[in-house]
C-alpha positions, 0 to 999 in steps of 0.5 A: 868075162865073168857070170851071164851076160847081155850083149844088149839083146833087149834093146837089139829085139825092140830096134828089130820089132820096130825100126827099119834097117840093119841090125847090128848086135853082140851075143854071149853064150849063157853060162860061167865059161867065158866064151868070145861074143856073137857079134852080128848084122840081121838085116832086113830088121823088122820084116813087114810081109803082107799075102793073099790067102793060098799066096806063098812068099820068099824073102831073104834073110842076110846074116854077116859075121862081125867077128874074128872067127867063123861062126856055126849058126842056126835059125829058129823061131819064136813067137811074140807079143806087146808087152804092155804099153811099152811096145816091146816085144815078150818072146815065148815058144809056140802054142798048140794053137799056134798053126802059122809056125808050120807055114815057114821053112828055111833053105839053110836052118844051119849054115856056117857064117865066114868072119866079114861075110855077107851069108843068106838063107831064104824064109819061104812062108805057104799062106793057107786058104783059110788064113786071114788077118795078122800073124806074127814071129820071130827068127832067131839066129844063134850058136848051134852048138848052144842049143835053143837061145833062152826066151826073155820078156823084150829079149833073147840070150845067146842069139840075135833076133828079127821081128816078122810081121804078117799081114794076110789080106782077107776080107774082114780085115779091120784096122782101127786106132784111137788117142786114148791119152796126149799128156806132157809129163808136167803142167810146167817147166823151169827149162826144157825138155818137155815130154809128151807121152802119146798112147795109141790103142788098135782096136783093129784085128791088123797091126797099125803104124800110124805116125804124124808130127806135134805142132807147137804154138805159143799163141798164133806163132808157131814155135816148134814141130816135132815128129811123131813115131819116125820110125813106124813103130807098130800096134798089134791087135788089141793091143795099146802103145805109147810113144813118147816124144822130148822137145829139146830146144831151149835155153838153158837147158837140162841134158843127160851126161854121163856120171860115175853112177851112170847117167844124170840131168845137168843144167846146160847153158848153150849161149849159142841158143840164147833166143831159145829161151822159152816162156810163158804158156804153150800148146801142143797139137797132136796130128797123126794118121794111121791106114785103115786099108782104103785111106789115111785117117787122122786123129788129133789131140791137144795139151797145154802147158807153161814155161816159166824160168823162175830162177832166171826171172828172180835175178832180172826182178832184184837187177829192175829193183836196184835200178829203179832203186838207183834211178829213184835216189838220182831223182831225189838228190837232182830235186833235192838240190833244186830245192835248195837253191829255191830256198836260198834265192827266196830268202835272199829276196825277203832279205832285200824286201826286209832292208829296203822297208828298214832303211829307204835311203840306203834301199834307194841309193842301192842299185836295183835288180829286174831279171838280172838287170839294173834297174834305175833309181828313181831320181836317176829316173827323173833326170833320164826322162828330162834329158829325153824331153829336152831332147825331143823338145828343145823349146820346153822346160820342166816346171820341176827343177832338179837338184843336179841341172844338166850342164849344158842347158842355157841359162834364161837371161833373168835367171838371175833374178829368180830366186833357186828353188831348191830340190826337193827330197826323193820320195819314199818307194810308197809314193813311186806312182805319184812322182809322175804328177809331178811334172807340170805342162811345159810353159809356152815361151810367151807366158814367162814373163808372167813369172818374171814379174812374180818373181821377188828381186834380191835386194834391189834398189829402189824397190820397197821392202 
C-alpha cells in the first residue's frame, strides 16, 4: 500500500460514541512505509458509566488481535466533543482545565495482544467529591511503537478508539431536550424514499438518548412505523443533534447500488411490493421520549408531505384515453348502423304509402302488412265476415250479394226469377270505414215474399210489358 491510509476510523469512532456492542476496525501506521494493518475488536463500545460523588469505578476494556501476528499496544485517552449537528465526535488533547483526566487509571496501559486473543485491561475511574454532572473521553488503543495516534475531527489514525461517557449523579443534574426542527427532505416524492430529518437539542447540563418511533398515516389508515434513533444515540450538553431517518417501503423505488464511480440511485421495480405503490398525501407523526432523571418525557411533532408517481399516472392517463377513444367509435359505428337501418325501413314504408295513393288497385290486390302479418284485403274482409255470420246464423242472409257466392250456400227456390245483382266495385282505401254500413239487417224468412212479388220476371207470358 501506498501514502497515508484510513482504515475506516472515522466511521469506527462515530459507531464507538453511539452504537452499543463490539467494534471491530483496521488501523495503518501513518507514514510512506508500507506497514501491515491494525485490525481489532474494542468492546464494550460506547462505555455508558454513571457514579455518585466520592464513588470509584472499574470496568474492563477487552481488545482482541484480529491480525496474523502479535501486536504491542498501548492505551491513551483523548478528549471529545459534537461536532456540530452530525453528532460525531471531534477528538483533541486535554485542556488544563480538563482535571477528570487524572481520575482514570489503567491496570495494563501497555500490554502485548496475542493474534485470535481476547486480552483485558481494567480503566479504574476515582470520582472526586466535588465532581458532578457529565464528563466525557476517549480510550484510545494503538501501536506502541507509533507514538501517540494522530487526532482528527470524527477520528484517529494509527489506533482504534471507544467512546466514555460519564455521568456523575449530583444534585442539580438537568436533563432537558426539545424538537427544534421535524422536516422531510422534500414537500413531494415521485417514488420513495423519503427522508425525515429530526434535530434535537440538550439543554440540559447531562448527556441524553431520547429514542421513539415515527408513525406514518394516510388519512385515518395507518401505513407505516419506523423507529427513531435505534441505536441510543447521545446529545452532549449544550449540544444539538440531528437524526435522520429513510422510509423505504415503496413501489418502485429508488436504491443506491454500486457504480464505476461509487454509489448511485436507481430506479428499482420489486413486483414482489406492487401493493406498496404510494400516493397521494401522507403525515408523519413524530413521538419520542427521552429521561429527565425521575421520568420519561415525550415530545412530538408532525410534517406532511405527498406522493405522486407522475410518470406512472401519465401512461394509466394516455392508456383511459385510448380506451374511452375505442369505447367512444364502438358506440358511434353500433348508432350509426341502427340509424341507417331507421332510414331504410321508413323510406320503404313512404314508398309503399307513395304506391298505394298512385295506384289503388294494384295497392288492394297487394297484400298488406301489420307487425309483420298479412293483412286481409277488404273484399276478402267481406266475405270472411259473411262466412262468419252464416255460420253462426244459418237462417239469415245478407242483403249484400257478393261477387263470389260461397259454393255451398242453398240457392232459394224463386232464385230464378230474381234478376242477379251485380257486385259492386271495391271501394277505394278512403272509403274503408263506410264499407260496414253496407250491410243491412238480416231479412226475416216471412218477409221474402215481399221481394218475390217486387221482383220483374224475365220475359214470362201472359205478363204485360
Amino acid at each position: 500500500m501506498r501514502g497515508v491510509k484510513f482504515f475506516g476510523f472515522t466511521v469506527a469512532v462515530f459507531v464507538a460514541l453511539f452504537f452499543a456492542g463490539s467494534l471491530s476496525v483496521s488501523a495503518q501506521q501513518s507514514g510512506g512505509a508500507e506497514t501491515p494493518p491494525l485490525n481489532l475488536t474494542i468492546s464494550p463500545s460506547p462505555m455508558m458509566l454513571t457514579a455518585k460523588p466520592g464513588q470509584s469505578l472499574k470496568t474492563d476494556i477487552r481488545i482482541k488481535n484480529n491480525g496474523p501476528t502479535e501486536e504491542k499496544l498501548t492505551v491513551t485517552l483523548l478528549k471529545f466533543k459534537a461536532d456540530g449537528d452530525t453528532g460525531s465526535p471531534q477528538l483533541m488533547d486535554p485542556g488544563p482545565r480538563d482535571e477528570y483526566f487524572k481520575w482514570v487509571t489503567f491496570s495494563k496501559s501497555e500490554f502485548v495482544a496475542e493474534s485470535k486473543i481476547w486480552t483485558n485491561t481494567t480503566m479504574t475511574i476515582n470520582v472526586p467529591k466535588s465532581a458532578a454532572f457529565g464528563y466525557y473521553f476517549a480510550a484510545v488503543i494503538s501501536r506502541s511503537d507509533n507514538g501517540a495516534p494522530a487526532k482528527g475531527n470524527s477520528g484517529v489514525r494509527g489506533g482504534i478508539a471507544t467512546m466514555v461517557l460519564l455521568n456523575v449523579d449530583a444534585p442539580g443534574a438537568t436533563r432537558t431536550s426539545e424538537i427544534v426542527e421535524f422536516s422531510a427532505d422534500r414537500e413531494m416524492y415521485e417514488f420513495l424514499p423519503a427522508t425525515f430529518n429530526i434535530k434535537l437539542k440538550n439543554s440540559g447540563n447531562v448527556h441524553v438518548a431520547p429514542v421513539g418511533n415515527i408513525f406514518i398515516k394516510k388519512g385515518d389508515e395507518a401505513i407505516a412505523t419506523l423507529a427513531f434513533n435505534s441505536a441510543n444515540g447521545n446529545i452532549l450538553p449544550e449540544s444539538s443533534r440531528t437524526f435522520t431517518t429513510g422510509w423505504e417501503e415503496g413501489f418502485p423505488a429508488y436504491e443506491l447500488v454500486a457504480s464505476g464511480n461509487g454509489t448511485s440511485r436507481s430506479l428499482q421495480w420489486n413486483f414482489d411490493q406492487m401493493e406498496n405503490l404510494r400516493f397521494g398525501k401522507y403525515t408523519a407523526r413524530l413521538v419520542t421520549v427521552y429521561d429527565d432523571g425521575k421520568q420519561d418525557v415525550p415530545l412530538e411533532s408532525v410534517v406532511e408531505f405527498w406522493v405522486v408517481p407522475w410518470r406512472i399516472l401519465a401512461v394509466g392517463l394516455v392508456l383511459a384515453l385510448l380506451m374511452l377513444a375505442g369505447l367512444w367509435l364502438v358506440i358511434r359505428t353500433i348508432w350509426r348502423i341502427a340509424k341507417g337501418s331507421g332510414h331504410r325501413k321508413e323510406y320503404s314504408r313512404k314508398h309503399q304509402v307513395n304506391t298505394a295513393n298512385n295506384n289503388p288497385e294494384e295497392s288492394r290486390s297487394r297484400p298488406q302488412y301489420n307487425n309483420n302479418k298479412p293483412v286481409a284485403h277488404e273484399s276478402q274482409q267481406s266475405i270472411q265476415l259473411e262466412q262468419d255470420r252464416r255460420q253462426t246464423d244459418p237462417g239469415t242472409a245478407p242483403n249484400l250479394v257478393v261477387s263470389q257466392p260461397t259454393p255451398h250456400t242453398p240457392l232459394s227456390p224463386v232464385s230464378h226469377d230474381v234478376t242477379q245483382i251485380p257486385s259492386a266495385p271495391p271501394l277505394p282505401r278512403t272509403t274503408r270505414t263506410t264499407t260496414t254500413r253496407s250491410y243491412r239487417p238480416a231479412m226475416h224468412p216471412e218477409h221474402r215474399h215481399d221481394v218475390r212479388r217486387t221482383a220483374k220476371p224475365h220475359n214470362q207470358k201472359g205478363d204485360k210489358k
